[in-house]
LOKESE-378547 format. One record per residue (C-alpha): residue in three letters; y negated, x, z negated; residue number from 1. Coordinates in steps of 0.05 Angstrom, whole numbers. Layout:
N
rec residuo:ALA, c2:Y, c1:X, c3:Z, num:NUM
...
//
This chain:
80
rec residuo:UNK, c2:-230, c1:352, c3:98, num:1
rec residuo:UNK, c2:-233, c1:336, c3:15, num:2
rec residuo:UNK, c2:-163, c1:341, c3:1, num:3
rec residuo:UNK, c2:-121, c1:341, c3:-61, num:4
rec residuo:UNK, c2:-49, c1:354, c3:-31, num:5
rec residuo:UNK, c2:10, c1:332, c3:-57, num:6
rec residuo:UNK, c2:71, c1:288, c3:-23, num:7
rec residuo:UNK, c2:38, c1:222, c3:7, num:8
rec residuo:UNK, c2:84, c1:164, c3:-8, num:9
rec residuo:UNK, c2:117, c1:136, c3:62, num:10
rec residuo:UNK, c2:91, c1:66, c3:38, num:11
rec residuo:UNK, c2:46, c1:18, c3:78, num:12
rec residuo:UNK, c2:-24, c1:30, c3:48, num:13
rec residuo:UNK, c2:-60, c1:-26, c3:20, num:14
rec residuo:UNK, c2:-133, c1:-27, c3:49, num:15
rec residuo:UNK, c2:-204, c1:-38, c3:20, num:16
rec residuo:UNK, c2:-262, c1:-35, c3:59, num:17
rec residuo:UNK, c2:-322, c1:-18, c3:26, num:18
rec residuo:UNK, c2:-369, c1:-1, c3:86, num:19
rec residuo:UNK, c2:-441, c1:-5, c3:78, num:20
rec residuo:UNK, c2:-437, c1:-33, c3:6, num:21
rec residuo:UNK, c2:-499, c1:-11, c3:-45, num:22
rec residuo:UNK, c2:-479, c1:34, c3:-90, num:23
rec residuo:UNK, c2:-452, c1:36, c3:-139, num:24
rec residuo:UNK, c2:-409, c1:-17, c3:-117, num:25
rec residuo:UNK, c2:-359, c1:18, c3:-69, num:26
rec residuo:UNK, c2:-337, c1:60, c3:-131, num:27
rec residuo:UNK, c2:-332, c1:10, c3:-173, num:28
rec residuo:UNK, c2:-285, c1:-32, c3:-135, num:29
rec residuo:UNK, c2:-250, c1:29, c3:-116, num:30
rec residuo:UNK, c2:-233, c1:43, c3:-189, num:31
rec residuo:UNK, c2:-221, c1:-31, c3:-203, num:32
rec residuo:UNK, c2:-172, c1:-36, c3:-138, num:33
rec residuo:UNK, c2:-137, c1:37, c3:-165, num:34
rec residuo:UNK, c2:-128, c1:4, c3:-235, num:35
rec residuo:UNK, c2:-91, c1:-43, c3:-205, num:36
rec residuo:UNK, c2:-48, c1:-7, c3:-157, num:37
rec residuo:UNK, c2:30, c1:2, c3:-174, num:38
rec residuo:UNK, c2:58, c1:72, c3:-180, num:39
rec residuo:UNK, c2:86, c1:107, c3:-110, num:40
rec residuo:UNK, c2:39, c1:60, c3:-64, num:41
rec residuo:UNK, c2:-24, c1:85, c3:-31, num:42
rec residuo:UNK, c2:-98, c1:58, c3:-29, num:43
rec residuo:UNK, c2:-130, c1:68, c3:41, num:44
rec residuo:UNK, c2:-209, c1:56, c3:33, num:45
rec residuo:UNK, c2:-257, c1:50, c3:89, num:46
rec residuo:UNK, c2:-332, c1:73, c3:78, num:47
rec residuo:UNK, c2:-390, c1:96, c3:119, num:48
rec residuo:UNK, c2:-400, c1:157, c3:80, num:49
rec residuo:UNK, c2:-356, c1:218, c3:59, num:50
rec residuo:UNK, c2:-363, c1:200, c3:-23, num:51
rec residuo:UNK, c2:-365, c1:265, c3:-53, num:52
rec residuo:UNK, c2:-376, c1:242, c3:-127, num:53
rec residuo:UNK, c2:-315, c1:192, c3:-122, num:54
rec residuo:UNK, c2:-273, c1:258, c3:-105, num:55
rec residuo:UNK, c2:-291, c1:293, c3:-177, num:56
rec residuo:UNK, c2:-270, c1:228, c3:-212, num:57
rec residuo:UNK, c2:-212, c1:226, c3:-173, num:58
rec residuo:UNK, c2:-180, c1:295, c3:-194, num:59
rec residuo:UNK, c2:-210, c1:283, c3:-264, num:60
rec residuo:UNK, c2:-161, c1:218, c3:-267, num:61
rec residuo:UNK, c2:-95, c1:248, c3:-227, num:62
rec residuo:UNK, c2:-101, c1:221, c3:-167, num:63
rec residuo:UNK, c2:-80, c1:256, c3:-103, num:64
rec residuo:UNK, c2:-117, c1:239, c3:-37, num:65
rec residuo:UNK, c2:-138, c1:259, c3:35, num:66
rec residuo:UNK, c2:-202, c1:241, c3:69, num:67
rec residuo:UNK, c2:-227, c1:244, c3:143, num:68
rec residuo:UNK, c2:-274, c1:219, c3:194, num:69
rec residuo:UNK, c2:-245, c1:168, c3:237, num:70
rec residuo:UNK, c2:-262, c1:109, c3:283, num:71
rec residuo:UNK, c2:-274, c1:65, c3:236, num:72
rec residuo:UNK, c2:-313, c1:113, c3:192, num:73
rec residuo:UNK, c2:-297, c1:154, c3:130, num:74
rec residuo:UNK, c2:-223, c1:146, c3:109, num:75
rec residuo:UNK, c2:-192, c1:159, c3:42, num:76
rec residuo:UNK, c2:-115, c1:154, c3:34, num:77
rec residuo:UNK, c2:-115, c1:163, c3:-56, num:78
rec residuo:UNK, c2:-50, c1:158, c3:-94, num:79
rec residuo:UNK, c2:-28, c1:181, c3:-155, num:80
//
């Protein structure tokens, strides 16, 4: 599992689904929802595919995250 550990915030997560998009538009409106996101909460994304490139950018920019196959396919939890 892609992981860059840290403390995860005990916050509900807000969730974007980006399933089956063309790319590159699940990154982009992954960036554009973590521009947006508040300091201490948590972005939980849903995609079909584990999105290997998104994790470089992610360290790159200070994020933290944790990724893993589940039932409703790949799922990121990134915060910062």
């Amino acid at each position: 599992m892609p992981d860059a550990t840290g403390p995860l915030p005990q916050v509900e997560p807000r969730t974007l689904d980006v399933r089956f998009l063309e790319p590159p538009e699940p990154f982009e409106r992954i960036v554009e929802a973590l521009a947006a996101l508040p300091e201490g909460e948590v972005l939980r994304v849903l995609i079909h595919r584990e999105p290997r490139p998104l994790f470089n950018w992610l360290r790159e920019d200070g994020f933290r995250w944790r990724g893993e196959w589940g039932s409703e396919g790949y799922e990121i939890l990134i915060w910062r």
